[in-house]
Phi, psi and omega in degrees: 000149189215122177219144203224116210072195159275350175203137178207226202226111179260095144269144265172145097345134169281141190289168166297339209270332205280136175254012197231133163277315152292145096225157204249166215190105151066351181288137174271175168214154157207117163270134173224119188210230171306339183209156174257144176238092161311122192242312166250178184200130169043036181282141181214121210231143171223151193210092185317127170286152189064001190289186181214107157249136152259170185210115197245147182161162200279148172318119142129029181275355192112001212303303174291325153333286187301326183298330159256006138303305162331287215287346176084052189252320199232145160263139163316130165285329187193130161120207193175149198258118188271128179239137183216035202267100190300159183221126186240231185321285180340138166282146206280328187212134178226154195220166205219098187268151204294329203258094211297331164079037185292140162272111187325310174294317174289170188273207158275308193283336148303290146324316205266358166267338166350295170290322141287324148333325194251010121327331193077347176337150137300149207274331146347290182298306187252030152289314171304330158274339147335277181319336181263355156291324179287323146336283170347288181269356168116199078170042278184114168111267164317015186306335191225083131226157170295167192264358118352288181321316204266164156274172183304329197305288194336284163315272188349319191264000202270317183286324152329284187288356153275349151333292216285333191283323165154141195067347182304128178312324206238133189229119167233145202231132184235123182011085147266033144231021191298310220254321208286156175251135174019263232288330187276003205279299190304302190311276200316329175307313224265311179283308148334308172310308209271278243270003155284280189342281169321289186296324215013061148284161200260115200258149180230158189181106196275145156190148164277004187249122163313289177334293193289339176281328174294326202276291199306313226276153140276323173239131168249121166276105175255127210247158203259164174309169171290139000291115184303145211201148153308096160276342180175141195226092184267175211222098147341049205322012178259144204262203199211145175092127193271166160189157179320343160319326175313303160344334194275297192314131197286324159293349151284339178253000141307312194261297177316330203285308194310308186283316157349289196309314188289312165318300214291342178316307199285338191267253192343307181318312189283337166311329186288310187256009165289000000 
């Protein structure tokens, strides 16, 4: 076990018995730099293995912050991050950013082995596990086209499937689907669904749409204007395997009104000082 300071990263092995890949205890963030920015203040989180959490809150509350404390991207100013996520070939967590951050030079079958290439993977296994990602997300043809070549959805999905290609247990996603317009926004929630479905990996996912975090989420965190604070960690009553009927349902649209309510304070708050 290792802790550094006043606030660090504790890893442990996980027991057989332990269900949280996470949890997070008390962490602050403060950036200093020409002005000091308090971005968090006191969180405190647990993030069930195989769970699918979103995290929802008005701009600049921290949201991506806390994910890359999580992801180990970022240090904490005060508190800690409990990990409790085994790490073999693999990174413990891999992530999927709203700008997909596809490399221009590769092919979709290159990007989507990347992360296993800097694995060590042997390049056999892992085209071969390229290929069954790419199978995967539709993109089945395009294997040596460039990501030029493509739509945004398409990248978009090139990055999806090299999360997933690899193997990392933990997939934290800051709005990768943001960027996206309507109809193709909608296709990738669906896909998303089936391929957590398929793995049930323990997924984090920042987004601004009420909607897709009930259609995604097992859990929604709704974090407070800045410095972002937990305000509330609701628990998703629609059971899996999901799918957009839901939307329809007179309890969804309860529970979006619901989450709204908790928001607009904060979303106003953040306006102010934006």
């Amino acid at each position: 076990m290792e802790k550094v300071g006043d606030a660090g990263v504790v890893h442990q092995p996980a027991p057989s018995d332990d269900v949280y890949d996470f949890v997070v205890e008390d962490v602050s963030k403060v950036f200093v730099g020409s002005t000091r920015v308090q971005a968090l203040s006191d969180i405190d989180l647990k993030l069930k293995r195989g769970s699918f959490t979103c995290i929802v809150g008005p701009s600049g509350c921290g949201k991506s912050t806390l994910l890359r404390i999580v992801g180990e991207l970022e240090t904490a100013t005060k508190g800690r991050v409990q990990i409790n996520v085994p790490q073999a070939r693999t990174p413990r967590s891999a992530f999927v950013f709203q700008e997909h951050g596809v490399f221009p030079w590769f092919t979709v079958l290159q990007n989507v082995a990347f992360g296993q290439q800097m694995a060590s993977v042997g390049k056999k296994e892992r085209e071969q596990n390229a290929g069954r990602w790419i199978a995967e997300v539709g993109l089945t043809g395009f294997e040596h086209a460039y990501p030029h070549q493509l739509s945004g959805g398409m990248r978009q999905r090139i990055a999806i499937a090299r999360a997933f290609a690899t193997g990392s247990p933990v997939l934290l996603m800051d709005e990768p689907l943001g960027a996206l317009d309507a109809q193709t926004r909608m296709l990738m929630q669906e896909q998303l669904l089936h391929l957590w479905e398929i793995e049930q990996k323990t997924v984090v996912l920042v987004t601004h749409s009420i909607e897709e975090a009930i259609l995604l989420g097992d859990q929604i965190v709704v974090m407070s204007a800045r410095p972002g604070r937990v305000k509330e960690i609701i628990d998703v009553p629609f059971g899996r395997p999901r799918d957009f009927a839901i939307e329809a349902s007179r309890e969804f649209g309860e529970l979006k009104q619901y989450i709204w309510d908790s928001l607009r304070d904060e979303v106003q708050a953040s306006m102010r000082f934006s």
